[in-house]
Every structure is written in structure tokens, then in C-alpha cells.
C-alpha positions as CSV (number, residue, x, y, z in Angstrom):
1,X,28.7,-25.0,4.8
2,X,29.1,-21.9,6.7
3,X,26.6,-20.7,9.3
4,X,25.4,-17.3,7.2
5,X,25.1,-20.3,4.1
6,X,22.9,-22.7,6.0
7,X,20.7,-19.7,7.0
8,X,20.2,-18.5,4.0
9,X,19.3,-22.2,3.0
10,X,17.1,-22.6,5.8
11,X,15.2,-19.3,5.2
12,X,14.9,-20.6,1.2
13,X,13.0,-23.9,2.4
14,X,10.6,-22.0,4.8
15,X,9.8,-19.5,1.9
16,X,9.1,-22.6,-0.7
17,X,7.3,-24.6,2.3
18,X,5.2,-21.9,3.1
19,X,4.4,-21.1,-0.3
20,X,3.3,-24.8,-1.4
21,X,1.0,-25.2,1.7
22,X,-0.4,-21.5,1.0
23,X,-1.2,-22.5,-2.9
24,X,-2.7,-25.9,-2.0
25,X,-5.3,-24.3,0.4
26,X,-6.6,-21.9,-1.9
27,X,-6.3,-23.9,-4.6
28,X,-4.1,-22.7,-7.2
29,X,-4.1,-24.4,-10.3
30,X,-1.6,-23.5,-13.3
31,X,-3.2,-26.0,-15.4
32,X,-6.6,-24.1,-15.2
33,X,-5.1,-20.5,-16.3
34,X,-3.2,-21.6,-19.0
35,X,-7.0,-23.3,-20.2
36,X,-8.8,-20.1,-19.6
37,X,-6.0,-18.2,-20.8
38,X,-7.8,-16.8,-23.7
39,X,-10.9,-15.4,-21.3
40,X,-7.9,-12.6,-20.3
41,X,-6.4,-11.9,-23.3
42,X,-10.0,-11.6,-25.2
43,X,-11.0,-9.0,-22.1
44,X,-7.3,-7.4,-23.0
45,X,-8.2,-6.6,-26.4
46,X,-11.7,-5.8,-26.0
47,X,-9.5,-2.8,-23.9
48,X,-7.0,-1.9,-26.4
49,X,-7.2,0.2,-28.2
50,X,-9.0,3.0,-25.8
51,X,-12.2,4.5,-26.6
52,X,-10.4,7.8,-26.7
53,X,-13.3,10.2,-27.4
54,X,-14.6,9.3,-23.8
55,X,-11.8,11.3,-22.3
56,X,-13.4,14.5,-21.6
57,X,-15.7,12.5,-19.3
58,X,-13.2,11.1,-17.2
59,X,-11.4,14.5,-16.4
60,X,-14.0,15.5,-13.7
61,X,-14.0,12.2,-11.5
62,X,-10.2,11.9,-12.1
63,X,-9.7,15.4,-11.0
64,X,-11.9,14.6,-7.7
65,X,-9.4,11.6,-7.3
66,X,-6.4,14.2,-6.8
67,X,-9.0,16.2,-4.9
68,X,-9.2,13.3,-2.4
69,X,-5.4,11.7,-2.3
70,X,-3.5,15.4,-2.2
71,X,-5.9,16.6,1.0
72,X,-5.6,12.8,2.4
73,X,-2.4,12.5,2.3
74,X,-1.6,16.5,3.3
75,X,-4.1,16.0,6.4
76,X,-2.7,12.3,7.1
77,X,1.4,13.6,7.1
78,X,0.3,16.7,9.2
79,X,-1.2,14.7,12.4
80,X,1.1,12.2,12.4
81,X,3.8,14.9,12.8
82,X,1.9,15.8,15.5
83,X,1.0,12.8,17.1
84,X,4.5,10.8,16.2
85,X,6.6,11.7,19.4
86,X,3.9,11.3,21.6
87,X,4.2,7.3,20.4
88,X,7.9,7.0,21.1
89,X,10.0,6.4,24.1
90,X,12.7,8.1,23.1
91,X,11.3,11.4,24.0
92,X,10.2,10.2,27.7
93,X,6.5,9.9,26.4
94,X,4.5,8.5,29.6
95,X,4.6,5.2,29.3
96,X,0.7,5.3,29.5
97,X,-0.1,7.4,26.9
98,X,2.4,5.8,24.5
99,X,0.8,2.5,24.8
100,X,-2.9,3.8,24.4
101,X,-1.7,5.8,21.0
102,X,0.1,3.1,19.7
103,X,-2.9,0.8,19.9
104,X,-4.9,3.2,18.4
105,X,-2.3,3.1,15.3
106,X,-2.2,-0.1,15.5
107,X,-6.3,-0.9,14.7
108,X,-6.3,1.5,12.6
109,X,-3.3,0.6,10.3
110,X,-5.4,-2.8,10.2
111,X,-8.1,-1.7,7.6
112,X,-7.5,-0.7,4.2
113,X,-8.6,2.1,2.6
114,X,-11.8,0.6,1.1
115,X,-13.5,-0.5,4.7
116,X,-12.4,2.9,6.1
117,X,-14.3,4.6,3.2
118,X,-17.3,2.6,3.6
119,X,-17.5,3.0,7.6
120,X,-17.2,7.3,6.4
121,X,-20.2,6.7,4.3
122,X,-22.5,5.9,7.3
123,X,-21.0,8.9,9.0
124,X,-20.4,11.8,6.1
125,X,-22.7,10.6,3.1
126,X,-21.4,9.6,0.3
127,X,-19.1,11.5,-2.0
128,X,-16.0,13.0,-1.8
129,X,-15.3,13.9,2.0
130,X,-15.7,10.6,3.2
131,X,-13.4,9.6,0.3
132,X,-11.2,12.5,1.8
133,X,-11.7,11.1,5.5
134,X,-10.6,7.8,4.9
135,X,-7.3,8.6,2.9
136,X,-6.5,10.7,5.7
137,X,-7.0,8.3,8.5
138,X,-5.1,5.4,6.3
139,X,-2.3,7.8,5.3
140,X,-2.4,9.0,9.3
141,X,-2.3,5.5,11.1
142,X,0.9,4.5,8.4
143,X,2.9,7.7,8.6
144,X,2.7,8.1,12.2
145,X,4.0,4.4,12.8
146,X,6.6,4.8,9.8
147,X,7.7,8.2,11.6
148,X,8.3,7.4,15.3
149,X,10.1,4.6,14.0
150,X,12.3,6.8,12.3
151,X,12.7,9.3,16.0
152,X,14.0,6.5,17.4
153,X,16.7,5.3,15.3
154,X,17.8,9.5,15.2
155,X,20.2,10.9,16.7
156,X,19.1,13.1,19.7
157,X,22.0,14.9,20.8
158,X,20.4,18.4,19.6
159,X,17.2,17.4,20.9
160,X,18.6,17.0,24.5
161,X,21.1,19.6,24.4
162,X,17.9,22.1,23.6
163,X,16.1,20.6,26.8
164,X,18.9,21.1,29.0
165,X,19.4,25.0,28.0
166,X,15.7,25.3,28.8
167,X,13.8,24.4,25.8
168,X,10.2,22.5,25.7
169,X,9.5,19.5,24.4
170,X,8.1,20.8,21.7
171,X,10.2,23.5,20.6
172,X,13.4,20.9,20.6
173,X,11.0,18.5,18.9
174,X,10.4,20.9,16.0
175,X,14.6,22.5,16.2
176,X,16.1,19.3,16.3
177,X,13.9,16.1,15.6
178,X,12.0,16.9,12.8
179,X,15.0,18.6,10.1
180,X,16.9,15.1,10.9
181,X,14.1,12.5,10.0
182,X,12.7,15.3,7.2
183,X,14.1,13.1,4.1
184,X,13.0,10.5,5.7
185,X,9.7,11.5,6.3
186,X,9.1,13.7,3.0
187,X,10.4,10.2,1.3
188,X,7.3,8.5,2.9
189,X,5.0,10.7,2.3
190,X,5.6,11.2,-1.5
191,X,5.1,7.3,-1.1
192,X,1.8,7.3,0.2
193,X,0.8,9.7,-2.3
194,X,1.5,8.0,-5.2
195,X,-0.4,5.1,-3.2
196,X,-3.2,6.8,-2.3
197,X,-4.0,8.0,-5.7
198,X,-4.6,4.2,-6.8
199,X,-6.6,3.9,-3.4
200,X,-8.7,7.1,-4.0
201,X,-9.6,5.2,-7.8
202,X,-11.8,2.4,-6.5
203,X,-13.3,4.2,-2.6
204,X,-16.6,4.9,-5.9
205,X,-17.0,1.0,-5.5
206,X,-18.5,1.9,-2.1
207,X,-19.5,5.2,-3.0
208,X,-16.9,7.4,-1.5
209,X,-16.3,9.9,-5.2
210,X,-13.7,9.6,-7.6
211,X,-13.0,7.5,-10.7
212,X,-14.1,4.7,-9.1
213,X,-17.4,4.8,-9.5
214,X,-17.2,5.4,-12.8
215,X,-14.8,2.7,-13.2
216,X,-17.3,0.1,-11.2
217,X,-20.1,1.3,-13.7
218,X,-18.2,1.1,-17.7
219,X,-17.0,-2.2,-16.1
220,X,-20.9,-3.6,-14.8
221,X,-22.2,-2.0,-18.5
222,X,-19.4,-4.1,-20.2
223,X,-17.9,-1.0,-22.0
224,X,-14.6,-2.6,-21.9
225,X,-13.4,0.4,-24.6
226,X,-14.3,3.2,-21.6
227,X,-12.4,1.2,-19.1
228,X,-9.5,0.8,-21.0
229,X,-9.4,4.8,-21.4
230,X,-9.6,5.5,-17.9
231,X,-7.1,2.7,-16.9
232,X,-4.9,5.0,-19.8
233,X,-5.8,8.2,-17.7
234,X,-4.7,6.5,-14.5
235,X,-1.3,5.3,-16.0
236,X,-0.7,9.3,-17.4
237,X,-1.4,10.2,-13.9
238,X,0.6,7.6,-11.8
239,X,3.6,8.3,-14.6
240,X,3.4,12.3,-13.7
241,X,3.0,11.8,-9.9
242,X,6.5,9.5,-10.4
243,X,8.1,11.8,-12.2
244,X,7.3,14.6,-9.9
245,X,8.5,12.5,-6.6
246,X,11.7,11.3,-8.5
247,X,12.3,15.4,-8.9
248,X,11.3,16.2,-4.8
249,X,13.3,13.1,-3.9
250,X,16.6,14.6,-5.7
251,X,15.6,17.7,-4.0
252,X,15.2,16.0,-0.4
253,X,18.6,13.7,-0.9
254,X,20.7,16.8,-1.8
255,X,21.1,15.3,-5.2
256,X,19.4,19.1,-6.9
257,X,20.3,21.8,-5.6
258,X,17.7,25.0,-5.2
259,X,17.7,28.0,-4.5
260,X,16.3,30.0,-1.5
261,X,13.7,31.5,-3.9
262,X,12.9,28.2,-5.6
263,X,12.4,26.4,-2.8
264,X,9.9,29.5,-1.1
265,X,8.0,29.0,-4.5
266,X,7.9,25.4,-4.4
267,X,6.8,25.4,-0.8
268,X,4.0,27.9,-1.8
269,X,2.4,26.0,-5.0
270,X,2.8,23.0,-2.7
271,X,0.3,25.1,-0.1
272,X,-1.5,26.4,-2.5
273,X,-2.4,23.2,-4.0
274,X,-3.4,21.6,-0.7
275,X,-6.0,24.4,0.2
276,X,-7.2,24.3,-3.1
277,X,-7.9,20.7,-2.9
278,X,-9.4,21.0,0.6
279,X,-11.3,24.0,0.2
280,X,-13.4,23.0,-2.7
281,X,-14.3,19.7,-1.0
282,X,-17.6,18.7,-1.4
283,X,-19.2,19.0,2.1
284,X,-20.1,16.1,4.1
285,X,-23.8,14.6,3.7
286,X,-25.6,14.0,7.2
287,X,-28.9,13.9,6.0
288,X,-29.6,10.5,6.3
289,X,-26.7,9.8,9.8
290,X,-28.8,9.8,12.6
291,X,-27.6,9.6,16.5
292,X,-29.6,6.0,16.3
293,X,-27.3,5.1,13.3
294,X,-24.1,6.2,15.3
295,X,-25.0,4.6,18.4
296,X,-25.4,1.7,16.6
297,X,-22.8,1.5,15.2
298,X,-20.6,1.8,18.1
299,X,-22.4,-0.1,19.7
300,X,-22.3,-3.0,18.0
301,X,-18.6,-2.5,16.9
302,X,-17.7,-2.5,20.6
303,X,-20.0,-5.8,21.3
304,X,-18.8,-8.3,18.5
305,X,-20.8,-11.5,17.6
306,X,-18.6,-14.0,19.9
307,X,-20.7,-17.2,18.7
308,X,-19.2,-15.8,15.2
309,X,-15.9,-15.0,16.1
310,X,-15.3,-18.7,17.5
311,X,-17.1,-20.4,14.8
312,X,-14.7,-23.7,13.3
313,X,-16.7,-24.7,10.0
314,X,-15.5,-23.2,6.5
315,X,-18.0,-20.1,7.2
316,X,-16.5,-19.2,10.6
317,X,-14.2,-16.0,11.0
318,X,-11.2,-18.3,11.8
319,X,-11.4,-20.2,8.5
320,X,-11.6,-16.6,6.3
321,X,-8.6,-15.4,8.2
322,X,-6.6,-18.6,7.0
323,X,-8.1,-18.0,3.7
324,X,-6.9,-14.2,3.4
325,X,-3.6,-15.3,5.1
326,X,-3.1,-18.1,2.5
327,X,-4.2,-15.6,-0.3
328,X,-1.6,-12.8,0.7
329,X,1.2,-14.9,1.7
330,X,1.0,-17.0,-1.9
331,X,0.2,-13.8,-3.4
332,X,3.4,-12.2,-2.0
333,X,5.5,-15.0,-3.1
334,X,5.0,-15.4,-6.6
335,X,5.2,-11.9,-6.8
336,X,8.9,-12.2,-5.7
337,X,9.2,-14.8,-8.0
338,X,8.3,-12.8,-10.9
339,X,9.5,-8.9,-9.3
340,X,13.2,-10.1,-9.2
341,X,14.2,-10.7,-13.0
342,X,12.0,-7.4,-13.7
343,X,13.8,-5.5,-11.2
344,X,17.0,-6.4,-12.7
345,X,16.0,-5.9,-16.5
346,X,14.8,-2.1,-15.4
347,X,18.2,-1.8,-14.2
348,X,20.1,1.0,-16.5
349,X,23.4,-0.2,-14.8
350,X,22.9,-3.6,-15.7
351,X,21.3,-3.5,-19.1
352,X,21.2,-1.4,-22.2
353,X,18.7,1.6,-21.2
354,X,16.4,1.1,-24.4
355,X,15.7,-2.1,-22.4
356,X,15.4,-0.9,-18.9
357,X,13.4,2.2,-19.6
358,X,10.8,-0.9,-21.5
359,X,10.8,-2.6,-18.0
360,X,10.3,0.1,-16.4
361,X,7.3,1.5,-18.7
362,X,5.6,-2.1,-17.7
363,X,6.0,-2.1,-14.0
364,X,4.8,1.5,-14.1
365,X,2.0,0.6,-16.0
366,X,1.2,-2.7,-14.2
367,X,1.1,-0.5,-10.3
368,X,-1.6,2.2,-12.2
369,X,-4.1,-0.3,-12.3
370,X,-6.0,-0.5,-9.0
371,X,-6.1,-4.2,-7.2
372,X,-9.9,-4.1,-7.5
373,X,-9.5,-4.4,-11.5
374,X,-7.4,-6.8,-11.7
375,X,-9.8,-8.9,-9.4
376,X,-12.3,-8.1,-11.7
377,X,-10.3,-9.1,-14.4
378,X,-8.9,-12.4,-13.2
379,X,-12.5,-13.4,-12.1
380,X,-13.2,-13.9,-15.7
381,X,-10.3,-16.2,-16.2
382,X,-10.1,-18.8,-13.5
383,X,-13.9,-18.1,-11.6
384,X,-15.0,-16.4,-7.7
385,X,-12.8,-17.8,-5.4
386,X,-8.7,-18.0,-3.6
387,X,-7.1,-18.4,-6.8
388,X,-8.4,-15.3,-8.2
389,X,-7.5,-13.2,-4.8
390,X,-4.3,-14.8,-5.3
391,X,-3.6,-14.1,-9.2
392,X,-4.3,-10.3,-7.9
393,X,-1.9,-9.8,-5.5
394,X,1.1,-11.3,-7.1
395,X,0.6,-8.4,-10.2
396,X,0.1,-6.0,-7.6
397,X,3.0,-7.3,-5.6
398,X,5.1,-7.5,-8.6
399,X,4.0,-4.1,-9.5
400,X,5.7,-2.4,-6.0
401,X,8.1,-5.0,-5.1
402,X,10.0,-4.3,-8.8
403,X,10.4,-0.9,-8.0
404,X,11.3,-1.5,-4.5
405,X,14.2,-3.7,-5.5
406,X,15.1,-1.4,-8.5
407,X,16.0,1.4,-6.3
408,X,18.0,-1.0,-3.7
409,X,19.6,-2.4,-6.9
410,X,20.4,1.5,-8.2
411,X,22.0,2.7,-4.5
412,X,24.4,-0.7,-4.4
413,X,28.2,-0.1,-4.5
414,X,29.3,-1.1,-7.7
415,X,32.5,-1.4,-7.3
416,X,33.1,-4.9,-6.7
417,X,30.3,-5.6,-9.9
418,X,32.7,-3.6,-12.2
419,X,35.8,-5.4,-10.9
420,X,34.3,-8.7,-11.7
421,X,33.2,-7.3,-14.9
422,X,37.0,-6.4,-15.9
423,X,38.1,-9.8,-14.9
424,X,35.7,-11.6,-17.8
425,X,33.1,-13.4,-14.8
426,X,30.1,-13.3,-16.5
427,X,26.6,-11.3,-15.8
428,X,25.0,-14.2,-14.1
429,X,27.5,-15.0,-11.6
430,X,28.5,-11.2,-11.3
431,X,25.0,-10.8,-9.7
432,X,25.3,-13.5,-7.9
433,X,28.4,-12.7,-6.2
434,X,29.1,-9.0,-6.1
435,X,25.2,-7.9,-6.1
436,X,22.9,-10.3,-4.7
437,X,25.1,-10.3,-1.1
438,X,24.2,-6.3,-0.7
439,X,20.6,-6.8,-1.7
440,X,19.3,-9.3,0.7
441,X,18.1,-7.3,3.3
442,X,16.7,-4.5,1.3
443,X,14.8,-7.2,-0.4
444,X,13.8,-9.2,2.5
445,X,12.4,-5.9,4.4
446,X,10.3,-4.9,0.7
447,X,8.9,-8.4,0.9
448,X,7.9,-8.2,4.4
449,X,6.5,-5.0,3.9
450,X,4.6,-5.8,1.1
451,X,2.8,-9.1,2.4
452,X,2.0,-6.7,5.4
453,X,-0.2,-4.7,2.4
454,X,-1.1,-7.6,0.8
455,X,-3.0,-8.9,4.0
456,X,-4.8,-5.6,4.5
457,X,-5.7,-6.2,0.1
458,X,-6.8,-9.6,0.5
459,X,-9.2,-8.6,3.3
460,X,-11.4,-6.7,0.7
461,X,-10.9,-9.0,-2.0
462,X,-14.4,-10.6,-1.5
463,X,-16.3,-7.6,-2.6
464,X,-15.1,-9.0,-6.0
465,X,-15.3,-12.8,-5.3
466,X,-11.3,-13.4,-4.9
467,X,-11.9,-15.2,-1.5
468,X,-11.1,-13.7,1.9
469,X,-12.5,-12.2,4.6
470,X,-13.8,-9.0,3.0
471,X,-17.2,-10.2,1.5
472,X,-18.6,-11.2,5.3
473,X,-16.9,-7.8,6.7
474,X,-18.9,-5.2,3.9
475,X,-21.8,-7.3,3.4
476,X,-22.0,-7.1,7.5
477,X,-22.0,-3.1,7.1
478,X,-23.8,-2.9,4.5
479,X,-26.9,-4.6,6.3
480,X,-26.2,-3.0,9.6
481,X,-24.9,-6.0,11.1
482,X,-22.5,-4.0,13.2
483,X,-22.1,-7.1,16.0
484,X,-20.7,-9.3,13.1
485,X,-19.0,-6.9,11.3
486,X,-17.1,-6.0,15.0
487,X,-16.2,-9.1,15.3
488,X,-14.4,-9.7,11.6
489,X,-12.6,-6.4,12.8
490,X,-11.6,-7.4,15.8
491,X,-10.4,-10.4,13.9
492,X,-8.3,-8.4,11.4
493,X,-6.8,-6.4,14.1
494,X,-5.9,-9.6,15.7
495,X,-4.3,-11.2,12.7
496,X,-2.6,-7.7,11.3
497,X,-0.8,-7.6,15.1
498,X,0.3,-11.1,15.0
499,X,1.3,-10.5,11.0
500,X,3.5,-7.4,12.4
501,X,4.8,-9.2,15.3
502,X,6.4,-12.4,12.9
503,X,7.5,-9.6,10.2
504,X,9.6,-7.7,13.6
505,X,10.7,-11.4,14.7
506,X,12.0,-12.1,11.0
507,X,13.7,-8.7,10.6
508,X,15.5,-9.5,13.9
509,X,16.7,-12.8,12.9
510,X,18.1,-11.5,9.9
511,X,19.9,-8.2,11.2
């Protein structure tokens, strides 16, 4: 067996070993879904068909959703322009100052959306800016990281021969760095938008605006008809948003050509949009944010509960990071296991389009629903608890990871396929041989990326009962416990850092 064979091999068994001993701690049982099978499919009807007359009352919250992810994510992708090349060597950042902004991306890249909302909500009231706020620090801390990445894997010629004829930093920064890592940034960015707008639908759970707090309430109330309309709303919207960043990305990959006119008016609704969003904002709420509250706060986040933090029993922080680890990495791999035939089957080059454009209507649909539903809904099949928090992250994993690989399956050569093809080798072995060798990294880097999500998901899973570490962290904030809650965060940060330093280690080992 060659050496690239028993790698591959090797990497297969860790994935499987890993997998078993993640299911077994928290408890997975097959047998016990297939039993309560009909709990899911009786909530599934009770959805279908929509109560469609409620409609017009969904447009208002749904609109504030927008409201929230376009200024978010317009605020987020601004500053981290700004703050990107001040994180990278490349451009002879003081060694200092690139280490202290890096750990500030770095704790905050470790909280999800949710948690960030809920800590604006002590600040800013609740409502829409501190919905706003925390999209913008989560699309911020994830863009900035994703684009000094990107500076220093540029090329830098231009950027150094401006700085040798005299230029500033800045000025060569903006001349030269930023039009070569533009499609790659722009890429991102359209990314995180169609992100946050599934993030920005559940921040009402903790009373940040939006959808979500509608959502939260037709779901308590049992008005499974409602739900199922606004789940319809947010699959019209996440379809649009798509289609929109399939047409920008054509336009940022030179693959649709504009205009200098078109592109000035594109540039201008996209401006105009943005201040529109952020200008009718609903202002921050300080009424009841007091100096006590904020000192406090800091306070106690900045002195965690150490007798906490090293506790060993099943209710100690150690234990509910194992928990939330075991949750997203099982999570993460049966999502693979069910993402790969579905990425292949929305294929057009691979399968009659009638059939591909079906796939790819039910991955679409299955990545509109926010992972806070489907908690909710698969606490009704298998009960509070790992399983649950596992169940929901392989649909939402299947949901991105499918569209991941669909678009690494879509930019392969083909040429090798089609010569296979000629010679009579049939489909199965075709992908095997000519398809599968090019797609292997592309995958391997989605999956990584996506159990990096899936840890930051899992760690707000407990607000719903899925298991995890999130239930201790808001329950802590929510009763002003800012000692304990410092110490699940300084947890989290610890166990995102490790999480990003094995996902660097892997990606090393397989380059």
C-alpha cells in the first residue's frame, strides 16, 4: 500500500474512532429515533401546510431581521478592513500589537452570536441595536481573521514597490493589498450575510429584535401553523439572498461582465441600502444599564469562579466542555455522512438537472431553518439532553457542508471524469477515481471549518435542552452571576483555541 493510501486509511479510522467514542458519551441511540419517529413527523404536519393568512404579521419582524444582518454584516466587513493588516506580519505589524489584536479576535470569534446578543442586552436594552451590535462584532472577529489570512498568502510585490517610491502604509495597503484579496474578501462577506440572516432569526430568543421572538412565542403558544409560515418566509428569504450572492459572485469572479455605469449603480443601491438599514435603527435602550451593572459585569468577567472552573463531577465546567465537544464533533460527522451523497445528487454535471435542482431545493430549505428550531424540534422526538444537541447539528451541518462540497464538486476539472465516461467505467468508480482524488482537501478544509461552527452552536444548545455548555453560561448572565459566567467563557476561549490549533495541525498534515 502506498504511503498517500495508508494515510488516507489512517485518517478514515481516526474519523470513525472519534466518531464512536463521541456518540457513546452523549448517548446516541438509533433505536430510540426510529421509536419516537412519529413525535417529528406529527410536529411536521401540524406545520404543513402554513397558516398563510398570518403573513402580513411576519413582514415587520422579518424586515427588522434584514435591518439587523445588512448593518451587521456592513459594520462587521468595514472594521475588519481596517483592523486586518494591523493582525498580519506580512506588512511588518509590531510584533506587539499583532499579538494583542489577534487575541482579541481570537475571544471574540469564541462566542456565537446568541451569547454576544445577550451580553448587548445588559449594555443597549433590548431590541434591535443590540441585535445590530452583536452581528457586527461576530461578523467583525470572523472577517478580520478570514482576511489577514488571505494578506498573507497575497502577493506583495505592488504593495512594496509603492513603499519604496515613498508611499505609506496605508496608501499601498489600500493601491495594492486590498484590489488583490477583493474577490476574496467580497466572497466572505456575501457568506456571512447569508449567515447572519439565520443568526439575526433567533437573537428574539434573548430578546435582541427580529423574527426570533416571534418565532420563540407561536412555538411556546403551540401554533405550529404560524411557525411553519415564518419558517416559509425565512426559506423565501435565504432563497433570494442566494440568488443575489450567486449574481455578485459571477460579478466578483469575472464570470459577468458590467459596465462602468452598472457597476456605479450597483455600488450606490448597495450604499444606499446599508444607511437605510442603519439609520432607521432603533436606538439603544440605557434606561435600566447602570455604571453598577457595567462594573459588574467586568468585574466579574475578569475574576472568574476558579472553584468552578476546576470542578471534576458531571456539573463541573470541564465535563460540559467534553459534552459540547462530543456533541459538535458527532454532530459534524454524521453530517458528512449524510452531506456527501447530497452534494453529489445537486450536482448538474453529474445528474439530470430536474434532479439536482430537487437536491438543491432541500439543502436550501434545510440551511433556512435556524439551529435553535431544530433543537426545539428534535426535543420532542428523542427528550433534553446530548442526543438532541447532536441530531441538530448534523441537519445543520448537512445543511452548509452540501453546499460547500457542491461548489468544490462544480469548479473540478472534468476532464479526466468525461474520459472515463467515454471509455464505459461506470458513475460509481468514475467518482471514485477521477473526482473524489481532487475533492479531498476542499472537503477536508469544509469539514474542519464546519465543526469549528459547530463547537461555537453546541455551546448555546442548552438554552433548549440539547446538552452543552450553554445552559450554565445564559442561565449565569441571566442571574448576574458574572464570576461563573467568566469562568464558562474563559473556558470556551480555551477550548475554541485548542479546537483551532488541532484544525491548523490537521490542515498541515494534509497539505
Amino acid at each position: 500500500m502506498s504511503r498517500p493510501a495508508r494515510k488516507r486509511l489512517v485518517s478514515v479510522l481516526v474519523f470513525c474512532l472519534l466518531f464512536f467514542t463521541a456518540a457513546q458519551f452523549t448517548g446516541c441511540s438509533p433505536a430510540l429515533f426510529w421509536a419516537r419517529r412519529s413525535h417529528l413527523t406529527d410536529l411536521l404536519s401540524a406545520m404543513l401546510p402554513p397558516e398563510w393568512g398570518y403573513a402580513p404579521r411576519i413582514l415587520a419582524p422579518l424586515l427588522a431581521t434584514l435591518q439587523m444582518s445588512v448593518t451587521g454584516t456592513a459594520l462587521g466587513a468595514f472594521f475588519a478592513l481596517l483592523l486586518a493588516p494591523f493582525c498580519t506580519e506580512a506588512l511588518h505589524t509590531p510584533r506587539s500589537l499583532r499579538t494583542l489584536l489577534r487575541l482579541l479576535i481570537q475571544v471574540l470569534r469564541s462566542f456565537p452570536a446568541l451569547i454576544l446578543a445577550l451580553l448587548a442586552t445588559f449594555l443597549f436594552g433590548l431590541g434591535t441595536f443590540s441585535g445590530t451590535v452583536a452581528i457586527t462584532v461576530y461578523t467583525f472577529a470572523i472577517l478580520t481573521r478570514l482576511t489577514y489570512e488571505d494578506i498573507e498568502t497575497a502577493d506583495l510585490t505592488a504593495y512594496r514597490a509603492l513603499c519604496a517610491m515613498g508611499a505609506t502604509s496605508a496608501r499601498a495597503y489600500w493601491r495594492a493589498v486590498v484590489p488583490g484579496i477583493a474577490p476574496s474578501y467580497f466572497s466572505n462577506v456575501l457568506y456571512l450575510l447569508e449567515t447572519n440572516v439565520r443568526h439575526s432569526s433567533i437573537l428574539g430568543y434573548v430578546g435582541a429584535g427580529g423574527i426570533g421572538l416571534l418565532l420563540n412565542e407561536k412555538i411556546s403558544w403551540l401554533e405550529y401553523g404560524k411557525v411553519g409560515m415564518i419558517l416559509f418566509c425565512l426559506f423565501l428569504t435565504v432563497c433570494a439572498i442566494e440568488a443575489l450572492s450567486r449574481f455578485l459572485s459571477q460579478i466578483i469572479r469575472e464570470e459577468r461582465r458590467l459596465s462602468a455605469v452598472q457597476k456605479r449603480v450597483l455600488w450606490l443601491a448597495a450604499a444606499l441600502l446599508v444607511l437605510l438599514c442603519t439609520l432607521s435603527l432603533q436606538p439603544p435602550d440605557f434606561s435600566h444599564t447602570s455604571p453598577q451593572t457595567v462594573r459588574a459585569m467586568v468585574s466579574g468577567l475578569l475574576h472568574p469562579d476558579w472553584a468552578f472552573f476546576f470542578e471534576t463531577d458531571a456539573s463541573g465546567l470541564g465535563y460540559l466542555l467534553l459534552e459540547t465537544v462530543c456533541i459538535a464533533l458527532a454532530g459534524t460527522c454524521l453530517g458528512v455522512v449524510l452531506a456527501v451523497p447530497l452534494s453529489f445528487l445537486g450536482t448538474a454535471c453529474l445528474v439530470p438537472k430536474p434532479i439536482a435542482l430537487l437536491f438543491r431545493v432541500a439543502v436550501m430549505l434545510i440551511r433556512s431553518v435556524p439551529f435553535l428550531i431544530y433543537g426545539l424540534i428534535f426535543i420532542r422526538v428523542t427528550g433534553p439532553g446530548a442526543f438532541t444537541g447532536v441530531l441538530t447539528l448534523c441537519v445543520c451541518s448537512v445543511g452548509l457542508l452540501s453546499k460547500r462540497f457542491t461548489e468544490a464538486i462544480e469548479a473540478l476539472d472534468f476532464r479526466a471524469y468525461h474520459a472515463l465516461e467515454a471509455m464505459g467505467v461506470p458513475l460509481l468508480l468514475r467518482i471514485r477515481y477521477a473526482v473524489l482524488p481532487q475533492l479531498l482537501p476542499a472537503f477536508a478544509s469544509a469539514v474542519l471549518y464546519r465543526f469549528d461552527v459547530n463547537i461555537r452552536e453546541a455551546s448555546v444548545l442548552g438554552l433548549v435542552g440539547a446538552g452543552g455548555i450553554g445552559a450554565p453560561l445564559i442561565f449565569a448572565m441571566n442571574h448576574y452571576n458574572w464570576p461563573e459566567a467568566g469562568a464558562i467563557a474563559l473556558g470556551l476561549i480555551l477550548l475554541v483555541w485548542v479546537i483551532d490549533r488541532l484544525s491548523a495541525a490537521v490542515r498541515r498534515a494534509n497539505t
